[in-house]
N, CA, C and O atoms as a GROMACS GRO file, in nm:
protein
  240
    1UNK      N    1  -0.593   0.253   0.337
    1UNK     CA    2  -0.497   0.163   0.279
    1UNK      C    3  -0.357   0.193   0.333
    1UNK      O    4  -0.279   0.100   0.352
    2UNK      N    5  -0.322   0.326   0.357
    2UNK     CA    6  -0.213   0.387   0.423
    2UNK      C    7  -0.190   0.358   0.548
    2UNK      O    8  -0.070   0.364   0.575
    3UNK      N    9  -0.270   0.324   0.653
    3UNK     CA   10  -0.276   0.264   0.788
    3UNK      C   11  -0.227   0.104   0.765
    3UNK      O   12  -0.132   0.038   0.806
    4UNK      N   13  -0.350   0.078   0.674
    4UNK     CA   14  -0.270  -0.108   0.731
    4UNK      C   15  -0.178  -0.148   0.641
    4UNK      O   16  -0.158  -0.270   0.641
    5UNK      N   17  -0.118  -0.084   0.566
    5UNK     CA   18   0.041  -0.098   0.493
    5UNK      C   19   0.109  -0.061   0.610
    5UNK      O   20   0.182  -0.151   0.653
    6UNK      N   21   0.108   0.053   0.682
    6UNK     CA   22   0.178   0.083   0.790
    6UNK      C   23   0.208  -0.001   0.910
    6UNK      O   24   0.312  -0.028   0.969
    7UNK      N   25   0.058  -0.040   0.929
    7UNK     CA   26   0.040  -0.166   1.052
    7UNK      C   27   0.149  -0.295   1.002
    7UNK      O   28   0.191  -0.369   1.090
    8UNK      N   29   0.179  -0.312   0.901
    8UNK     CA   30   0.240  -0.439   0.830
    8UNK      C   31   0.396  -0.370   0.784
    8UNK      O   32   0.431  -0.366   0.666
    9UNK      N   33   0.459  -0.332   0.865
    9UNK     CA   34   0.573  -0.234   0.850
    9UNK      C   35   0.608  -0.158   0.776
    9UNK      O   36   0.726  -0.125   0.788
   10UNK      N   37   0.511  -0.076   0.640
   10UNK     CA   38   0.550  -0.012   0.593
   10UNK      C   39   0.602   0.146   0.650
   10UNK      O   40   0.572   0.195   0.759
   11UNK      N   41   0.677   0.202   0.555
   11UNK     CA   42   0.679   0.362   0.632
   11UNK      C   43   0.681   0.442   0.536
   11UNK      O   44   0.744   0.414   0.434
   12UNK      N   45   0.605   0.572   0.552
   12UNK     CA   46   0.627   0.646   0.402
   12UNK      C   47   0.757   0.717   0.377
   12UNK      O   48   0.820   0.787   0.456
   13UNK      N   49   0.794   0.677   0.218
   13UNK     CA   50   0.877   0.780   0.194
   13UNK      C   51   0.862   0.887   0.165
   13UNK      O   52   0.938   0.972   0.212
   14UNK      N   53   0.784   0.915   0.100
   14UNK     CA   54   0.745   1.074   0.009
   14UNK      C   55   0.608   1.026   0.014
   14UNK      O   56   0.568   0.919   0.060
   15UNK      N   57   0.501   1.174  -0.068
   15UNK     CA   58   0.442   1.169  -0.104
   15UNK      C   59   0.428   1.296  -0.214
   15UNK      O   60   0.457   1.413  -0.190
   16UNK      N   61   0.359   1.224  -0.382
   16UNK     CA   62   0.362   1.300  -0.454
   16UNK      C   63   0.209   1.351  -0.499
   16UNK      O   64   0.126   1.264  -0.524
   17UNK      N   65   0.182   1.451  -0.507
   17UNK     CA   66   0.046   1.468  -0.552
   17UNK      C   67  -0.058   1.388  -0.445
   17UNK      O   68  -0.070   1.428  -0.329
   18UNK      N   69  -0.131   1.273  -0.497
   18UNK     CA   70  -0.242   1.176  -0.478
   18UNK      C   71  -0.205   1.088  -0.500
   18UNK      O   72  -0.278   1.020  -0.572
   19UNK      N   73  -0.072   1.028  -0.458
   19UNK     CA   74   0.031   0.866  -0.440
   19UNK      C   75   0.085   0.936  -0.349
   19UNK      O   76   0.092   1.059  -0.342
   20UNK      N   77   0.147   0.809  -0.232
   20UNK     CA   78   0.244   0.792  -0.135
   20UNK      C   79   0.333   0.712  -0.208
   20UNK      O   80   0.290   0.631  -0.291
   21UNK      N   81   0.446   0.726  -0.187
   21UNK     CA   82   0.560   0.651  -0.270
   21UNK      C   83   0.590   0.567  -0.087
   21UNK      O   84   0.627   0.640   0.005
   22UNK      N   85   0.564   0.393  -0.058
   22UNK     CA   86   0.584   0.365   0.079
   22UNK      C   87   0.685   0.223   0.009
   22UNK      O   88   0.679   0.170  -0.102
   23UNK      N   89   0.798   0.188   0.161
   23UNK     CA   90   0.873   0.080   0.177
   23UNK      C   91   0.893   0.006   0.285
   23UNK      O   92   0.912   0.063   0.393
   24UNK      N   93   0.893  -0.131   0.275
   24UNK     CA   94   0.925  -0.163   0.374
   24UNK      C   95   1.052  -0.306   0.320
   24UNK      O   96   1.036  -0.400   0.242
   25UNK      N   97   1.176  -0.264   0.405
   25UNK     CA   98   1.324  -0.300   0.349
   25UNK      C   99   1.340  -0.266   0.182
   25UNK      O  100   1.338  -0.150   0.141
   26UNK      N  101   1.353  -0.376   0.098
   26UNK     CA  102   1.323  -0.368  -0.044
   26UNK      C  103   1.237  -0.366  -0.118
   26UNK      O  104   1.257  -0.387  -0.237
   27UNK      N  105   1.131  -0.344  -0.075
   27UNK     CA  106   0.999  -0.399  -0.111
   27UNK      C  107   0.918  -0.270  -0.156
   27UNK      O  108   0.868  -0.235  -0.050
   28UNK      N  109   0.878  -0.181  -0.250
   28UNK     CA  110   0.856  -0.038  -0.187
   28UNK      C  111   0.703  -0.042  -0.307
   28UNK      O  112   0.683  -0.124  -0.396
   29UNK      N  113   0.624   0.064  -0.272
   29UNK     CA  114   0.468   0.034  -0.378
   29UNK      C  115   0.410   0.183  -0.370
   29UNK      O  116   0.445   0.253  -0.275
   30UNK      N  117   0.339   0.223  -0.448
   30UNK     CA  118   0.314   0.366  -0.481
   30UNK      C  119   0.138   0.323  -0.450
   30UNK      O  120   0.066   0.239  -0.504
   31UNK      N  121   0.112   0.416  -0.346
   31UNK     CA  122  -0.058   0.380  -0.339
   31UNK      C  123  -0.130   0.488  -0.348
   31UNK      O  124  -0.110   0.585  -0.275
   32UNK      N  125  -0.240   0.485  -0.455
   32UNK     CA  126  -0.306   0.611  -0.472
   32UNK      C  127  -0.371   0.647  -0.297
   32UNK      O  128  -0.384   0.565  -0.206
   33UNK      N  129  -0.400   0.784  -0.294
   33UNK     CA  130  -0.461   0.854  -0.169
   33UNK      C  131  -0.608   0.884  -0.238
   33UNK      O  132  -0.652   0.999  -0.249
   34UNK      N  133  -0.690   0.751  -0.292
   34UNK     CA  134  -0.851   0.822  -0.311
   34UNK      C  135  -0.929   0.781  -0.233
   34UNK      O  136  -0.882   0.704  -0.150
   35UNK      N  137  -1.045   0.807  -0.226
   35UNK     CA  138  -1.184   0.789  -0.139
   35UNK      C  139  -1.231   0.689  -0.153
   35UNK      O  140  -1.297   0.630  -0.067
   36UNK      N  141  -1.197   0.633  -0.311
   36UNK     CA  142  -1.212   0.508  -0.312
   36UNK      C  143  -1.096   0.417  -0.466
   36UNK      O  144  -1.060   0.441  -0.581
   37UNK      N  145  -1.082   0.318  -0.366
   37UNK     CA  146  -0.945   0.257  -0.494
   37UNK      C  147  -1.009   0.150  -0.578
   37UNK      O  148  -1.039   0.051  -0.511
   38UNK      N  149  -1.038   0.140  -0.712
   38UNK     CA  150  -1.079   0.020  -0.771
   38UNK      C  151  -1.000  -0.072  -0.729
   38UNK      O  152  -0.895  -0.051  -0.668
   39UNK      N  153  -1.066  -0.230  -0.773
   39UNK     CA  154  -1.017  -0.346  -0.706
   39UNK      C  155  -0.895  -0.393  -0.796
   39UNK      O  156  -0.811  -0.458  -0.734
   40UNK      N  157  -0.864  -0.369  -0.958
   40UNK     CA  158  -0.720  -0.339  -0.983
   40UNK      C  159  -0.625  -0.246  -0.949
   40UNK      O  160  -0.523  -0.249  -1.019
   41UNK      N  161  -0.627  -0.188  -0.888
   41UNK     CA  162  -0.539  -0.084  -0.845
   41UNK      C  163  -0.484  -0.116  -0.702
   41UNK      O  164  -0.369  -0.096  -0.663
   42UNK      N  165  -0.586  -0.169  -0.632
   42UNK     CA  166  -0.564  -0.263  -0.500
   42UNK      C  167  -0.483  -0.373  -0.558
   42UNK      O  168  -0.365  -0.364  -0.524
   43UNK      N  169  -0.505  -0.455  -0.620
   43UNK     CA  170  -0.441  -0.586  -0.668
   43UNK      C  171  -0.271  -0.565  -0.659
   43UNK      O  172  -0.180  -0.636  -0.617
   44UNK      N  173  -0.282  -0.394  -0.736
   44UNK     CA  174  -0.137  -0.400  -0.806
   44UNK      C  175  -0.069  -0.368  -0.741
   44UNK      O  176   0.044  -0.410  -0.764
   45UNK      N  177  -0.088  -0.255  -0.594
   45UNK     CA  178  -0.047  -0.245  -0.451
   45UNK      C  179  -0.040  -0.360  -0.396
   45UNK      O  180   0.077  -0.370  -0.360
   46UNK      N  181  -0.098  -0.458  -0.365
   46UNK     CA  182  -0.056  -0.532  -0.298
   46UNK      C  183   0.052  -0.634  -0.369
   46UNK      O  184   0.135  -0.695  -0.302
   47UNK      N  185   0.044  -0.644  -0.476
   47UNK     CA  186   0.165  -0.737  -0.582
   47UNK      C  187   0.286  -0.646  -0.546
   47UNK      O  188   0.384  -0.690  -0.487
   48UNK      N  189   0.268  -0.470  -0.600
   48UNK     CA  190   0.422  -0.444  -0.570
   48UNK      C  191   0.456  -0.442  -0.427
   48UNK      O  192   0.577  -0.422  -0.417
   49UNK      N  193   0.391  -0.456  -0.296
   49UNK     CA  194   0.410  -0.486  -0.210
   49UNK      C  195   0.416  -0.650  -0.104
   49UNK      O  196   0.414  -0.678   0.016
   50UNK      N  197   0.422  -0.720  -0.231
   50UNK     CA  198   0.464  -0.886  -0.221
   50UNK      C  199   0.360  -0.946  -0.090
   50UNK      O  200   0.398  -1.038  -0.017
   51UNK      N  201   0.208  -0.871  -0.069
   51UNK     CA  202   0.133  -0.903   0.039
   51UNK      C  203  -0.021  -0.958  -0.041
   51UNK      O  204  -0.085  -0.915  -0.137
   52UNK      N  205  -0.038  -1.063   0.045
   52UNK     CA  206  -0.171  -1.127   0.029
   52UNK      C  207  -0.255  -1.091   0.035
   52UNK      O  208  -0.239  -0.997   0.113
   53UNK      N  209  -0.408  -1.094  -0.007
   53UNK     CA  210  -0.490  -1.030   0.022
   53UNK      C  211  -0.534  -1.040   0.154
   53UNK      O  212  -0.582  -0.942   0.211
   54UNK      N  213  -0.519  -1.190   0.226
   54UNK     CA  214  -0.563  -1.245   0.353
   54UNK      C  215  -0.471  -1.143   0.418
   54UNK      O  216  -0.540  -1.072   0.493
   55UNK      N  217  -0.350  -1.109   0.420
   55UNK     CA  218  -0.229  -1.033   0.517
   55UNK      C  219  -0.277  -0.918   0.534
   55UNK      O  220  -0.287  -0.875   0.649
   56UNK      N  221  -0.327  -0.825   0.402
   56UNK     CA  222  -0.392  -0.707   0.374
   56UNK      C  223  -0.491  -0.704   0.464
   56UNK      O  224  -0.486  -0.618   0.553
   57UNK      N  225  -0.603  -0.801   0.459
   57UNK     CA  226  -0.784  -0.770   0.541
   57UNK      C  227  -0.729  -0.792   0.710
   57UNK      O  228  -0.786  -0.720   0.793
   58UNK      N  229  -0.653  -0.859   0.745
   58UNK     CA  230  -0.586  -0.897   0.877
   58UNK      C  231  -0.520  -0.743   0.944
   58UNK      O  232  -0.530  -0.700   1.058
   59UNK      N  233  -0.449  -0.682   0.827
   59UNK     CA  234  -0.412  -0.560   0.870
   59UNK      C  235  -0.548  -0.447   0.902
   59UNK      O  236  -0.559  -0.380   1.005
   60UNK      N  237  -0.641  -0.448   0.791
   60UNK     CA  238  -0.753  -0.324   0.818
   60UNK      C  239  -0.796  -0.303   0.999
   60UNK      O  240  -0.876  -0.216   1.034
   0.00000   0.00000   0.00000
């Protein structure tokens, strides 16, 4: 999930624990680092990161 946020200009700022705190301009979203992310937790990454799901699968 950390790659194709990246591919789509994100950059990390920090990372705390098992979240990356990432931004790109104003836009910034905290994404867990697990093995696997339920499909609300995906949802809510991509909302605080104002990206589609279509923009998201285009990035993988």
């Amino acid at each position: 999930m950390v790659r194709a946020l990246e591919r789509l200009g994100f950059e990390k700022l920090r990372q705390s624990g098992s979240h990356v705190i990432m931004r790109r301009d104003s836009k910034g979203c905290v994404v867990p680092l697990h093995s696997e992310v339920k499909v609300g937790a995906l949802a809510g990454v991509l909302r605080q990161a104002d990206i589609s799901p279509d923009e998201f699968i285009a990035a993988l």
